[in-house]
Legacy VTK file of the C-alpha trace (Angstrom):
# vtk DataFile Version 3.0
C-alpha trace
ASCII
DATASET POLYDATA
POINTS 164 float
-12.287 3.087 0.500
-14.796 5.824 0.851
-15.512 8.783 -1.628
-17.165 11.729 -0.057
-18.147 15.226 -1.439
-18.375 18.221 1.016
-19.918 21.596 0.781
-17.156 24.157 1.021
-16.535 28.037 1.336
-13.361 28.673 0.302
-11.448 31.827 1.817
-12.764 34.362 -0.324
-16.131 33.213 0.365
-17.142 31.515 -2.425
-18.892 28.477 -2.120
-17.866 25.004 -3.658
-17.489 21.154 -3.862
-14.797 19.006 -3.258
-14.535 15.712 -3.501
-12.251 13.201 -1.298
-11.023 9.755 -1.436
-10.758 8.832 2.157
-8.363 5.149 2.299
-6.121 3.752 5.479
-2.536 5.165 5.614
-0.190 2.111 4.090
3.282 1.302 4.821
6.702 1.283 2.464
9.691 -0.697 3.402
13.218 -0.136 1.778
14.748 -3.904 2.869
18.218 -2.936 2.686
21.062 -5.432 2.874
24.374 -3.989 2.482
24.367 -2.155 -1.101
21.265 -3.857 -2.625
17.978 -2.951 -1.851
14.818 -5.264 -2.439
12.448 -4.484 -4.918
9.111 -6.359 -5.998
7.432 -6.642 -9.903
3.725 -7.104 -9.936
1.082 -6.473 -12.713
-0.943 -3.927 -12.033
-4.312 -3.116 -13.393
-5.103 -0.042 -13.571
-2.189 0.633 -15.987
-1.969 -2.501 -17.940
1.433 -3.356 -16.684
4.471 -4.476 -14.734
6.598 -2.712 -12.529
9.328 -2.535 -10.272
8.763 -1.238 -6.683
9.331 -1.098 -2.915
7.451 -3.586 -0.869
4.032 -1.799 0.462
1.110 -2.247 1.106
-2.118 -1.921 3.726
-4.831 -4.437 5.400
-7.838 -3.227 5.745
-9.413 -5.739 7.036
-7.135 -5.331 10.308
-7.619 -1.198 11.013
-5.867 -1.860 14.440
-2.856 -3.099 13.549
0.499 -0.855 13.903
2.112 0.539 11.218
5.335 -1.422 12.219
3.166 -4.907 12.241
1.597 -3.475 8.841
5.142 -2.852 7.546
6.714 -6.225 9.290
3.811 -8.160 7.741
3.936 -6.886 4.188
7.788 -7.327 4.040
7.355 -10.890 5.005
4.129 -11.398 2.572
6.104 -9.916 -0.490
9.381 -11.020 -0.047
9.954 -13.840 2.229
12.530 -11.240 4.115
12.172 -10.723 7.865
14.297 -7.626 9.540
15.893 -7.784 12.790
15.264 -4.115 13.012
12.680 -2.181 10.956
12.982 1.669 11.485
10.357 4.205 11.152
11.455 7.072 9.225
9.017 9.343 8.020
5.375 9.834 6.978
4.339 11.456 3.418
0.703 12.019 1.848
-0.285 9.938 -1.023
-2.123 12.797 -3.108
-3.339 15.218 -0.829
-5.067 17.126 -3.177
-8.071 14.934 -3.707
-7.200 12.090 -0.869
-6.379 11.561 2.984
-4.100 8.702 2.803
-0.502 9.002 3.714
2.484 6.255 4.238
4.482 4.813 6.726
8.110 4.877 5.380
10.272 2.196 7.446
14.287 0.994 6.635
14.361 -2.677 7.300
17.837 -4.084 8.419
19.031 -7.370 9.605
17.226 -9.468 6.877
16.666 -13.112 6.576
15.547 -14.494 4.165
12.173 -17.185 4.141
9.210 -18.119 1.919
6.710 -15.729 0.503
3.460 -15.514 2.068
1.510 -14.102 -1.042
-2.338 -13.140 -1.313
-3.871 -14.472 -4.274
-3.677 -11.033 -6.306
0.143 -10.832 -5.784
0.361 -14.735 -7.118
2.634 -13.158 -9.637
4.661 -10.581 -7.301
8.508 -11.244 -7.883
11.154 -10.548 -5.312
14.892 -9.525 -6.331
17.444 -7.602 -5.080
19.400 -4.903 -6.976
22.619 -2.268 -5.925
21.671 1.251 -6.108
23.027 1.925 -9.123
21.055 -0.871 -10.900
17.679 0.901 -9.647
19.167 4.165 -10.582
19.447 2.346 -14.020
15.950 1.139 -13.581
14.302 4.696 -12.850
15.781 6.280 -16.132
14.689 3.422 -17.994
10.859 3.472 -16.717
11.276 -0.002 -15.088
10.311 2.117 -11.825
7.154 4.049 -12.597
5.358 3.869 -9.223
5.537 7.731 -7.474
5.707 6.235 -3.902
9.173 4.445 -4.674
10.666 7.131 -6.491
9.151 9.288 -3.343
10.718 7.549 -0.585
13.753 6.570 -2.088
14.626 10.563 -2.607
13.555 10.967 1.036
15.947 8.290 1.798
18.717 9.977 -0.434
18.286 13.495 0.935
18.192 11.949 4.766
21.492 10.627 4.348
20.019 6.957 4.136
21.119 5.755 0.843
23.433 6.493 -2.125
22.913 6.728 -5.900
LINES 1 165
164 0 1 2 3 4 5 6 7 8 9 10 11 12 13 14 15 16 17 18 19 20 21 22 23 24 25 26 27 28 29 30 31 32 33 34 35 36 37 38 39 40 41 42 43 44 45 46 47 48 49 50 51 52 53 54 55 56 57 58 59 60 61 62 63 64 65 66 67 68 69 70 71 72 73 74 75 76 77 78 79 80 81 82 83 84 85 86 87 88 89 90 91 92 93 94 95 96 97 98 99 100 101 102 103 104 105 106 107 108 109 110 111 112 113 114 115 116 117 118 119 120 121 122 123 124 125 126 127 128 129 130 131 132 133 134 135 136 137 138 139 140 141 142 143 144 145 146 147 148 149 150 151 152 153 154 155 156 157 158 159 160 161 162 163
C-alpha cells in the first residue's frame, strides 16, 4: 500500500490537494454450486467484528500473478473449493474517490471440495454454504456488512447470474 498526495488544479482553476491510496486490484469469487453459494466469516479488525462474505482477496507479494490464478488461489486458500471453470465477469472500483484499487469479479463452477489452505491471519476464516434466500436473510439482518459482497452479488443479480 502506498499513500500519495498530489498537487492539483481542478477545472475551474483552482488549485488543491488530494490524497490517494494506491493498493493492487484484488479478486472476488461467487463459488456457486447449484442454489447455494459459498460464503466465508472472518474477524476483522478494523471494525471489531465478524462477518459473512464472498471469498477475496489479493497477494502482494506475487504482483505478476493473473487475476484468474489470484482468484483460483484465494478460492482454494479460503474454502478448500476448487472450480472446474472460474469465469471472469466484470471489474468494479473499490472507492474511487480517494483510492485506485478495483476487483476482479469471477463465477466459479464445477466445485470440489478439499482442505483449506489458510494464512495465519485467516486461522479463524469459516467456510459454509447457504441458498440465496438464506444470504438474502443474512443481508437484512447485518450478518453481511462487507460493500464488495453486497456489490457483486447485485452485479450478479442484475446480469442475470443469480436469483434472490
Amino acid at each position: 500500500m502506498r499513500v500519495r498526495e498530489d498537487d492539483i488544479r481542478r477545472e475551474n482553476g483552482t488549485v488543491g490537494l488530494y490524497s490517494i491510496v494506491e493498493k493492487p486490484d484484488y479478486a472476488v469469487i461467487a463459488p456457486i454450486d447449484g442454489d447455494r453459494i459459498h460464503l466465508v466469516e472472518q474477524y476483522r479488525y478494523p471494525v471489531s467484528g465478524r462477518f459473512w462474505e464472498l471469498p477475496q482477496g489479493s497477494w502482494e507479494n506475487v504482483p505478476q500473478i493473473t487475476p484468474v490464478d489470484l482468484a483460483r488461489a484465494e478460492l482454494k486458500e479460503e474454502t478448500g473449493l476448487t472450480a472446474e471453470r472460474m469465469t471472469e465477469v466484470g471489474h468494479l472500483f473499490q472507492a474511487y474517490g480517494y483510492s485506485n484499487q478495483g476487483f476482479n469479479i469471477f463465477l466459479a463452477k464445477g466445485l470440489t471440495h478439499g482442505e483449506q489452505d489458510l494464512d495465519p491471519e485467516e486461522i479463524d476464516l469459516i467456510s459454509q454454504s447457504f441458498t440465496f434466500d438464506e444470504v438474502k436473510e443474512m443481508i437484512e439482518s447485518g450478518s453481511i456488512k462487507d460493500a464488495t459482497t453486497l456489490a457483486v452479488l447485485g452485479f450478479l443479480q442484475i446480469k442475470g447470474i443469480i436469483s434472490f
